[in-house]
C-alpha positions, 0 to 999 in steps of 0.5 A, spaced: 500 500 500 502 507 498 501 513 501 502 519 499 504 524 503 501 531 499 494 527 502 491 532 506 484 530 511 479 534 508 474 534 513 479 536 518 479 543 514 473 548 515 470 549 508 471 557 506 464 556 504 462 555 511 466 562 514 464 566 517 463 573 513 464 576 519 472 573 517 471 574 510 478 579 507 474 582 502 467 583 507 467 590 508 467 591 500 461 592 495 457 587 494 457 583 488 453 584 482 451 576 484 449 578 492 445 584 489 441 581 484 439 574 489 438 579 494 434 584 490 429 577 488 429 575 496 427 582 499 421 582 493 418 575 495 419 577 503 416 583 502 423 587 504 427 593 502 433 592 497 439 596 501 444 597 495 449 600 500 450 593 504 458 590 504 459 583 501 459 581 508 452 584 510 449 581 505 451 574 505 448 575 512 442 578 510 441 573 504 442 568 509 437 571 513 431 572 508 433 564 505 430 563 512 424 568 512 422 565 505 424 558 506 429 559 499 436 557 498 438 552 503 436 546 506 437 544 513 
């Protein structure tokens, strides 16, 4: 049997997808043209005001937080 050394344990690292955006290094910079439109189509369905100023980091959370709202996006 071999092994090879360059084998990392992925589930021993923490998925990036998973970080917090509060950790993010590009969070406090604009939101993307992706969040903005995602985001627009949420606050629309719940019923929200769309905040064009938001940072890529609130965004995320407020994705997050209309997705829960909505029961858009993910699953638990």
């Amino acid at each position: 049997m071999t092994t090879n050394k360059n084998t990392v344990n992925e589930q021993a690292l923490p998925s990036n997808t998973e970080k917090d955006p509060d950790d993010w290094a590009t969070g406090a910079e604009t939101m993307t043209g992706a969040q903005a439109s995602y985001l627009k189509t949420l606050c629309t369905e719940a019923d929200e005001a769309f905040d064009p100023t938001l940072t890529k980091g609130e965004a995320s959370k407020r994705i997050d937080a209309l997705q829960a709202a909505t029961g858009r996006g993910k699953s638990h």
